[in-house]
ROMIMI-799556 format. One record per atom (N, C-alpha, C): atom name; z, x, y. Coordinates in steps of 0.2 Angstrom, whole numbers, plus 5000, padded with zeros to 4 digits. Example, Ala and Ser with C-alpha at 12.3 -4.5 7.8 and 13.67 -1.06 7.14 Angstrom:
{r 'N' {5039 5066 4972}},
{r 'CA' {5039 5062 4978}},
{r 'C' {5039 5066 4984}},
{r 'N' {5035 5064 4989}},
{r 'CA' {5036 5068 4995}},
{r 'C' {5039 5064 5000}},
END
This chain:
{r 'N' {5049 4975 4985}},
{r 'CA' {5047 4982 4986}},
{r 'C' {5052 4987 4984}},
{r 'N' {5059 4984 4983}},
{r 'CA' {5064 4989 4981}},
{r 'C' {5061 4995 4974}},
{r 'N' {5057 4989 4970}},
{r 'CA' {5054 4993 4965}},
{r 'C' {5050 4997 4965}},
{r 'N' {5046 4998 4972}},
{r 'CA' {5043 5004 4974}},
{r 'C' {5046 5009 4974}},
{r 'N' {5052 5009 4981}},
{r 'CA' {5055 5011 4983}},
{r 'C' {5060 5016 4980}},
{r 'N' {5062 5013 4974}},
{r 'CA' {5066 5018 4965}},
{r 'C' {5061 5021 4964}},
{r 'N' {5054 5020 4965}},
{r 'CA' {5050 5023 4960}},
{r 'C' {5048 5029 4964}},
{r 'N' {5046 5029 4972}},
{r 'CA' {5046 5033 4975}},
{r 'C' {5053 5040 4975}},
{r 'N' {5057 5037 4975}},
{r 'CA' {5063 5042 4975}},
{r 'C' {5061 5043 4970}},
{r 'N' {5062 5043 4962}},
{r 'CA' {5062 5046 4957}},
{r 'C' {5055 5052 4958}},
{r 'N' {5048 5050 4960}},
{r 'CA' {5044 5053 4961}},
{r 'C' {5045 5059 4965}},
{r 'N' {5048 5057 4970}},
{r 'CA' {5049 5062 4975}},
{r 'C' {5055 5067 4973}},
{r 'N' {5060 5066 4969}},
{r 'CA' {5066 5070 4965}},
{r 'C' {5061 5075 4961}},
{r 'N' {5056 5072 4956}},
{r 'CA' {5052 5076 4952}},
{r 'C' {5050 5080 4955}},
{r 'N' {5047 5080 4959}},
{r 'CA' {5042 5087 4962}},
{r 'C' {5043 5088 4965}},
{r 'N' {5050 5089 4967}},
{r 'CA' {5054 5094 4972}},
{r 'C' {5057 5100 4967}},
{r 'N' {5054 5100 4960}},
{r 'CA' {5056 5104 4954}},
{r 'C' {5050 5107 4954}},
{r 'N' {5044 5109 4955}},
{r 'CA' {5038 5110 4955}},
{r 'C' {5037 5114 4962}},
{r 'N' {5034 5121 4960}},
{r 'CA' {5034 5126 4965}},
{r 'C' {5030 5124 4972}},
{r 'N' {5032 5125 4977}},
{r 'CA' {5029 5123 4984}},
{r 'C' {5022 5125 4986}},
{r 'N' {5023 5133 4982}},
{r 'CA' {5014 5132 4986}},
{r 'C' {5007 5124 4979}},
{r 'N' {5012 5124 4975}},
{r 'CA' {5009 5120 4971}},
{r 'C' {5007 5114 4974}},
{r 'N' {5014 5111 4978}},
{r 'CA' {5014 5104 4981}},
{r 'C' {5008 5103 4985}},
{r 'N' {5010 5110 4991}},
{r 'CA' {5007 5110 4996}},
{r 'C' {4999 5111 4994}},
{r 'N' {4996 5112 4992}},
{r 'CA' {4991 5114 4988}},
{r 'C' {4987 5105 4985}},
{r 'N' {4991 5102 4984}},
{r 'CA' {4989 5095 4982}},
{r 'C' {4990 5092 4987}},
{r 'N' {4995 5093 4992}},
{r 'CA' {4996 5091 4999}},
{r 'C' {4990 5091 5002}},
{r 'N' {4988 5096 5002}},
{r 'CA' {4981 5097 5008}},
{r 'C' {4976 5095 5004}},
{r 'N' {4977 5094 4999}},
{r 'CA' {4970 5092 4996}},
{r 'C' {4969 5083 4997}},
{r 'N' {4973 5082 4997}},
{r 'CA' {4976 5075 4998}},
{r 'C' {4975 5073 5007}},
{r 'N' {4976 5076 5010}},
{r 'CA' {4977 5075 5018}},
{r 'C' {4968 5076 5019}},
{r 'N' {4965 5083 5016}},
{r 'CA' {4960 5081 5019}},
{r 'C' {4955 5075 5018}},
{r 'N' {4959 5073 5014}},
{r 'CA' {4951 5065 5012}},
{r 'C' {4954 5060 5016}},
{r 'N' {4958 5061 5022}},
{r 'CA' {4961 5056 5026}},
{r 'C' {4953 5056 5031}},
{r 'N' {4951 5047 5030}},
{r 'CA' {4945 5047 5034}},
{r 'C' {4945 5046 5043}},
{r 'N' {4942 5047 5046}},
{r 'CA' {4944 5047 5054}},
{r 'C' {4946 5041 5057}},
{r 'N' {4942 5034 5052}},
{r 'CA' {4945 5023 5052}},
{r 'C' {4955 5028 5049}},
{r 'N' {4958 5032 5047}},
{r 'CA' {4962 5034 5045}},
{r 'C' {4964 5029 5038}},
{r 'N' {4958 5028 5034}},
{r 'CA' {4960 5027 5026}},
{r 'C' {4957 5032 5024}},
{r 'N' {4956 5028 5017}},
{r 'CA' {4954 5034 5013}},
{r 'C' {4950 5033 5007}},
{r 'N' {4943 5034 5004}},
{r 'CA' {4938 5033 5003}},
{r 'C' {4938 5030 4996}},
{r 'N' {4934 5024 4994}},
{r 'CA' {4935 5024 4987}},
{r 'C' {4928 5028 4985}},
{r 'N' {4927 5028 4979}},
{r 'CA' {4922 5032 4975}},
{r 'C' {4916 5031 4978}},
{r 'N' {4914 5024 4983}},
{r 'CA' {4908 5025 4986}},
{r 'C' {4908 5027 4993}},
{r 'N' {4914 5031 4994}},
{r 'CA' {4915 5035 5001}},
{r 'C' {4917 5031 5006}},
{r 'N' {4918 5023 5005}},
{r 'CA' {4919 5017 5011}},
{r 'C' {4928 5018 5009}},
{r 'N' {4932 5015 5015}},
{r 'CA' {4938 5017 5016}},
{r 'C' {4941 5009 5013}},
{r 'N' {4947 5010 5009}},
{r 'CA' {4947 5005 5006}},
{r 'C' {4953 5005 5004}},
{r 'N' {4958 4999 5005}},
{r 'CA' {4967 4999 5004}},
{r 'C' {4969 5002 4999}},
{r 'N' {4964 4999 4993}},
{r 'CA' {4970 5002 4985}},
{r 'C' {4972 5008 4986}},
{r 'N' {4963 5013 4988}},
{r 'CA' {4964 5020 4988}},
{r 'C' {4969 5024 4992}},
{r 'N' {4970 5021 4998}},
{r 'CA' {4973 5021 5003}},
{r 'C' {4981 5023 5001}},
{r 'N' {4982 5016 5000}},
{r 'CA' {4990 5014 4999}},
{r 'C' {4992 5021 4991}},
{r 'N' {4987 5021 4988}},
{r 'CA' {4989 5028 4982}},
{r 'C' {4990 5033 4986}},
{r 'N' {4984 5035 4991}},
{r 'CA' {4985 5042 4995}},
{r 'C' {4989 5044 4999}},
{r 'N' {4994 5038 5001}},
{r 'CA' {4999 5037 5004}},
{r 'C' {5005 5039 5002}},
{r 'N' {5005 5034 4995}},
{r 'CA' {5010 5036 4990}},
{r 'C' {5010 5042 4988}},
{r 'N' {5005 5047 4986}},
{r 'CA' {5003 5052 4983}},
{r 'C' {5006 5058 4990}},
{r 'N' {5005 5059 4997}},
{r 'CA' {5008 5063 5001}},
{r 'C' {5014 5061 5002}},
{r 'N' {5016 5054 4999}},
{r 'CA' {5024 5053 5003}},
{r 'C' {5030 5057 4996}},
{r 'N' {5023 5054 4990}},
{r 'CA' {5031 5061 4984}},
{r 'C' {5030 5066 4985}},
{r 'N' {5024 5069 4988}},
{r 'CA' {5025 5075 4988}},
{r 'C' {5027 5076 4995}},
{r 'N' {5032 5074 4999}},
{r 'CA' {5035 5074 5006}},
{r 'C' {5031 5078 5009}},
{r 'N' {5025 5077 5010}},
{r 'CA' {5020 5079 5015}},
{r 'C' {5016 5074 5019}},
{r 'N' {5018 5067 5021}},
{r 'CA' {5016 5062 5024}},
{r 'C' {5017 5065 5030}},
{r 'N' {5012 5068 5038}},
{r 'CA' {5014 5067 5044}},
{r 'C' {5016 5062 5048}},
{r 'N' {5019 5062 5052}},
{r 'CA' {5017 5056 5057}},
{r 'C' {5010 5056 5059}},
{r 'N' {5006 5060 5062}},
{r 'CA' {5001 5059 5062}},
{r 'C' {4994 5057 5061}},
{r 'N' {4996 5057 5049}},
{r 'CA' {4993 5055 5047}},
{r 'C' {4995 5048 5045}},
{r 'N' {5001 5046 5046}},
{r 'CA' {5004 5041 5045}},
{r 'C' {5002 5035 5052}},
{r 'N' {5001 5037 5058}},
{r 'CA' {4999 5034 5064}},
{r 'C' {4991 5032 5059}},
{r 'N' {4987 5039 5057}},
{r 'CA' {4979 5035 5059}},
{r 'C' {4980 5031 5052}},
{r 'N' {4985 5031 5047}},
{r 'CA' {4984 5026 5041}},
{r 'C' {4984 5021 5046}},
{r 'N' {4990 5018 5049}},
{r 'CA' {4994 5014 5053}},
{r 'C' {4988 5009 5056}},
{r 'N' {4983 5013 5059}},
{r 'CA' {4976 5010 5064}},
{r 'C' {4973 5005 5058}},
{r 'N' {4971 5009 5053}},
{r 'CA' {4968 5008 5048}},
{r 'C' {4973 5000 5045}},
{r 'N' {4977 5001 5046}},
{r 'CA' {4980 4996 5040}},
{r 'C' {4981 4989 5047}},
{r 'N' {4981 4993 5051}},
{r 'CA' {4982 4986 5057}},
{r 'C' {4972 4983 5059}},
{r 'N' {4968 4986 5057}},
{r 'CA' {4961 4984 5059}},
{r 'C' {4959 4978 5057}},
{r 'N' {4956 4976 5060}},
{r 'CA' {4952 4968 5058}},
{r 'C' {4949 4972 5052}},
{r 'N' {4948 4967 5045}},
{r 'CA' {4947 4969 5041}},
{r 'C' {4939 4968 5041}},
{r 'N' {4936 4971 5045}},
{r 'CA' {4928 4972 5046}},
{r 'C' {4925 4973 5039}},
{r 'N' {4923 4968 5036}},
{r 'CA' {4920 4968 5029}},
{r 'C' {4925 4968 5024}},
{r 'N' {4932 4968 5025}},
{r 'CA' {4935 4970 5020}},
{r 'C' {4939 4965 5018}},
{r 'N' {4941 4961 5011}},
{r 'CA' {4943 4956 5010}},
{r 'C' {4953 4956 5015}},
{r 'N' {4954 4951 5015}},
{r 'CA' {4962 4953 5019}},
{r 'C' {4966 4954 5013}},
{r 'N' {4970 4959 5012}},
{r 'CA' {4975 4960 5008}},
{r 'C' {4979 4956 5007}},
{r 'N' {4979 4950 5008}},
{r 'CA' {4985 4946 5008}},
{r 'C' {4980 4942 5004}},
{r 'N' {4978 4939 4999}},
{r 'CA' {4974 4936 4995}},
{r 'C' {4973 4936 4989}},
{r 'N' {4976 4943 4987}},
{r 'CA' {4979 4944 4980}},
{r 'C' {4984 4948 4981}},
{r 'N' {4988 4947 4976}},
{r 'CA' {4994 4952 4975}},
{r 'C' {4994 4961 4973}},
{r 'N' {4989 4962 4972}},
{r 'CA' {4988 4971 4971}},
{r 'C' {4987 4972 4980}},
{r 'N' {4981 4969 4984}},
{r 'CA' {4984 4971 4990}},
{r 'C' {4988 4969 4992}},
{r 'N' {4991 4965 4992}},
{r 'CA' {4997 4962 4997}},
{r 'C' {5003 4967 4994}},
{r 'N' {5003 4969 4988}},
{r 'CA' {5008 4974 4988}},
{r 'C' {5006 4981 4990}},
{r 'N' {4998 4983 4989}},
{r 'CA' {4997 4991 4992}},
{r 'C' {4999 4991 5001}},
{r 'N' {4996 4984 5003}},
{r 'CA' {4996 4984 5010}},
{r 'C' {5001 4985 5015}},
{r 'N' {5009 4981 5011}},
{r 'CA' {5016 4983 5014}},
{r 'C' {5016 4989 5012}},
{r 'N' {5017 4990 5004}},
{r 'CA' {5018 4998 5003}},
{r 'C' {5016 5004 5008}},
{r 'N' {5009 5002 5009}},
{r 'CA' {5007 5009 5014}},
{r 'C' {5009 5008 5022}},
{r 'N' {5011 5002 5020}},
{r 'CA' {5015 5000 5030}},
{r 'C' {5023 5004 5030}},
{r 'N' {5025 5004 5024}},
{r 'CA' {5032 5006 5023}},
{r 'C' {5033 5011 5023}},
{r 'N' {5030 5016 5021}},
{r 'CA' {5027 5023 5019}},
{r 'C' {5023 5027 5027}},
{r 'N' {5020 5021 5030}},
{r 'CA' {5017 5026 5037}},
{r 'C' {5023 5024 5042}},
{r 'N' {5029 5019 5042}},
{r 'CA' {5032 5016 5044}},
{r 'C' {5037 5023 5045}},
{r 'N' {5038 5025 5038}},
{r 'CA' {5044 5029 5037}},
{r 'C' {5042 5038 5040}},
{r 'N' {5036 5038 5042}},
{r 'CA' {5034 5045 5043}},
{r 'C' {5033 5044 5049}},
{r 'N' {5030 5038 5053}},
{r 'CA' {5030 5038 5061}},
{r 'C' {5033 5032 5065}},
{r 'N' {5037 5031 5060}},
{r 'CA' {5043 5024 5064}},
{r 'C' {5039 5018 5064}},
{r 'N' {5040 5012 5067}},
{r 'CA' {5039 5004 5066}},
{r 'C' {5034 5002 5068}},
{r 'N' {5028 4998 5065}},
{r 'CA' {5022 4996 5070}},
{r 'C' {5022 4990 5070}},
{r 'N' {5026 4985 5068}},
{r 'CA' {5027 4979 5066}},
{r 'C' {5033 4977 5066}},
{r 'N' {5035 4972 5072}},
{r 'CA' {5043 4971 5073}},
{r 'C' {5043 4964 5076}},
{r 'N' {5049 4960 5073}},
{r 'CA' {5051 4954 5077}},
{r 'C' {5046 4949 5071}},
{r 'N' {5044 4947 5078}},
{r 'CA' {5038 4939 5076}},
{r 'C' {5031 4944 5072}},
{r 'N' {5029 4947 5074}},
{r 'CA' {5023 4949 5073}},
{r 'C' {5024 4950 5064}},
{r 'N' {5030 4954 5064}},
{r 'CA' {5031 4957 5056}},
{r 'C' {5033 4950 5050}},
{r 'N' {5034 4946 5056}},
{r 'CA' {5038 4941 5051}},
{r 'C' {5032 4936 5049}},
{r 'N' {5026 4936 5054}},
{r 'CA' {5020 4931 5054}},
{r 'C' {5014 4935 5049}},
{r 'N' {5016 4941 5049}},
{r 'CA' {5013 4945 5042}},
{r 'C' {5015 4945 5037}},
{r 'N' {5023 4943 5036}},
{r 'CA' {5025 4940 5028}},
{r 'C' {5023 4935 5028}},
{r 'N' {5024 4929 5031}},
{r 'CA' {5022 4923 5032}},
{r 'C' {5014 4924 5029}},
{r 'N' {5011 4924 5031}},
{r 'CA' {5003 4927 5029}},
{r 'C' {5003 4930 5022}},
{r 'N' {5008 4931 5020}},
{r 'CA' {5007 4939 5013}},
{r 'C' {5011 4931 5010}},
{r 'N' {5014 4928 5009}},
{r 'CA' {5019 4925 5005}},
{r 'C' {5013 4917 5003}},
{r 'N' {5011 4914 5009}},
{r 'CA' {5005 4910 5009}},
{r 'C' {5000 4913 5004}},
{r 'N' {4996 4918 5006}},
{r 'CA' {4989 4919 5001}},
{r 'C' {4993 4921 4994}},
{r 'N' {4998 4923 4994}},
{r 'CA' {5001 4924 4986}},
{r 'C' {5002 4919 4986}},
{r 'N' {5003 4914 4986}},
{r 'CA' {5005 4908 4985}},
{r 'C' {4999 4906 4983}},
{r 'N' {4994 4904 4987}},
{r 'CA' {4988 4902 4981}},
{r 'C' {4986 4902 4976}},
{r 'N' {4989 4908 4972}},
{r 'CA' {4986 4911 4968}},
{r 'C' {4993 4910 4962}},
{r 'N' {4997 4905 4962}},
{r 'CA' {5003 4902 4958}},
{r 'C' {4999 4897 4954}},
{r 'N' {5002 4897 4947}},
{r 'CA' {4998 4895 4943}},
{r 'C' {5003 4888 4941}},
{r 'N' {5001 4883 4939}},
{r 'CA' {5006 4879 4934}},
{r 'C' {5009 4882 4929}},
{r 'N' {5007 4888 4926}},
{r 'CA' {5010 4890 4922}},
{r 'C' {5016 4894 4924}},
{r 'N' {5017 4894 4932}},
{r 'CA' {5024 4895 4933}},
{r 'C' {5023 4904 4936}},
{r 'N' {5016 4906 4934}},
{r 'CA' {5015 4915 4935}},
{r 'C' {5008 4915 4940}},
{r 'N' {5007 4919 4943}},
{r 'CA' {5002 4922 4947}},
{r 'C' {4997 4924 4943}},
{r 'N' {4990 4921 4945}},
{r 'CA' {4983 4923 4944}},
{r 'C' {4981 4931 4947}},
{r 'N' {4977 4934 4945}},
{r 'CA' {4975 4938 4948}},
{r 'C' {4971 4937 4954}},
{r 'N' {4967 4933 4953}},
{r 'CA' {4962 4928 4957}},
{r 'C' {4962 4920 4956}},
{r 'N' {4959 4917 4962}},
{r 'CA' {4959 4908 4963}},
{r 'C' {4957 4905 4955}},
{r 'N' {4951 4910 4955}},
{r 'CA' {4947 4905 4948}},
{r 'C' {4952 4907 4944}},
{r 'N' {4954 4910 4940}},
{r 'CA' {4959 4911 4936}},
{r 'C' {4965 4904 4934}},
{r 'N' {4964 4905 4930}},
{r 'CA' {4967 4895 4926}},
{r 'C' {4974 4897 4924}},
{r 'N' {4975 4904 4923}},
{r 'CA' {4984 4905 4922}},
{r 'C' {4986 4912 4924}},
{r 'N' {4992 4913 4925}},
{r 'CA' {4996 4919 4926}},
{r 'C' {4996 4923 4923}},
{r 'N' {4997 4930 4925}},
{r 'CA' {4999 4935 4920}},
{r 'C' {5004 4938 4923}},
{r 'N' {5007 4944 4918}},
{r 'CA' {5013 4944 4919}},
{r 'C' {5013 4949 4926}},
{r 'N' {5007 4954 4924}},
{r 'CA' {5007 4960 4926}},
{r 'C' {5006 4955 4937}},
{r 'N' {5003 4951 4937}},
{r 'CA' {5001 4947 4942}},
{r 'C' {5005 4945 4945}},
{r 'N' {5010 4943 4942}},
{r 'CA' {5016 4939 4943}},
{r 'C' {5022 4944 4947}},
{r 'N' {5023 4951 4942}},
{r 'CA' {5028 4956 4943}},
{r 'C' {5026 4958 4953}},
{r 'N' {5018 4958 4955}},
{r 'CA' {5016 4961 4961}},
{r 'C' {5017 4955 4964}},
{r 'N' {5017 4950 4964}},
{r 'CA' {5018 4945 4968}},
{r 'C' {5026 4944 4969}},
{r 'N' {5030 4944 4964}},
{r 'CA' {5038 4945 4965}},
{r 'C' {5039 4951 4970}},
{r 'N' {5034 4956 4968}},
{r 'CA' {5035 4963 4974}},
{r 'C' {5036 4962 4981}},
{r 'N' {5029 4956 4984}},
{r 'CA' {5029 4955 4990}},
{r 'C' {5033 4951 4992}},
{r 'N' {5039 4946 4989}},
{r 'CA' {5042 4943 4991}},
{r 'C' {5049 4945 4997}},
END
């Protein structure tokens, strides 16, 4: 995750050069699509990680993450995944899913501490692990017979 974390600074350095009513302006247009489950919609209006964890990224460069939008991510990302595949079963979620844990984590402090957090890596480090191929790289998916790189680099992320 460090290489989020560079990437977010450098983002966040950049658009602190870009006028604020500008930010703010994208800030709030970004906050309102926060849905009341506290994620955020994909193109067919149902709330859903990827978009989420971008939303999240997208208000934290722009240092406009609340705590209290960061709490109802927080719900969202802690809910039984009612319909929704678990994030920890490919490597794009299991990387969006800490990301936006880290990100809501740093705007309204810790939801996840001790055993709890460490039975959650434990779980993220497992389901990427299925997904290791003999070729020594990450699958995108089960059925997939070999690695890719781009699969591999998001699976190194969650370790």
């Amino acid at each position: 995750m460090d290489f989020l974390r560079l990437l977010r600074d450098d983002l966040r350095a950049g658009l602190k050069r870009l006028p604020a009513p500008y930010r703010q302006r994208h800030a709030a247009w970004l906050a309102a699509r926060q849905l009341p489950c506290g994620g955020f919609a994909n193109r067919r209006g149902k709330p859903e990680l990827y978009y989420t964890a971008f939303a999240l990224r997208a208000l934290s460069a722009l240092e406009a993450l609340s705590p209290k939008q960061a709490e109802a991510a927080l719900n969202f990302l802690a809910a039984p995944a009612e319909g929704r595949p678990s994030p920890f079963t490919n490597a794009v979620g299991a990387v969006g899913w800490w990301d936006a844990l880290c990100l809501c984590e740093e705007a309204a402090g810790p939801r996840f501490e001790g055993q709890a957090r460490e039975a959650l890596a434990r779980r993220t480090r497992e389901g990427v692990e299925l997904l290791r191929r003999p070729d020594g790289g990450y699958a995108k998916t089960r059925e997939d017979g070999c690695g890719s790189v781009y699969h591999t680099f998001l699976a190194e992320c969650t370790a």
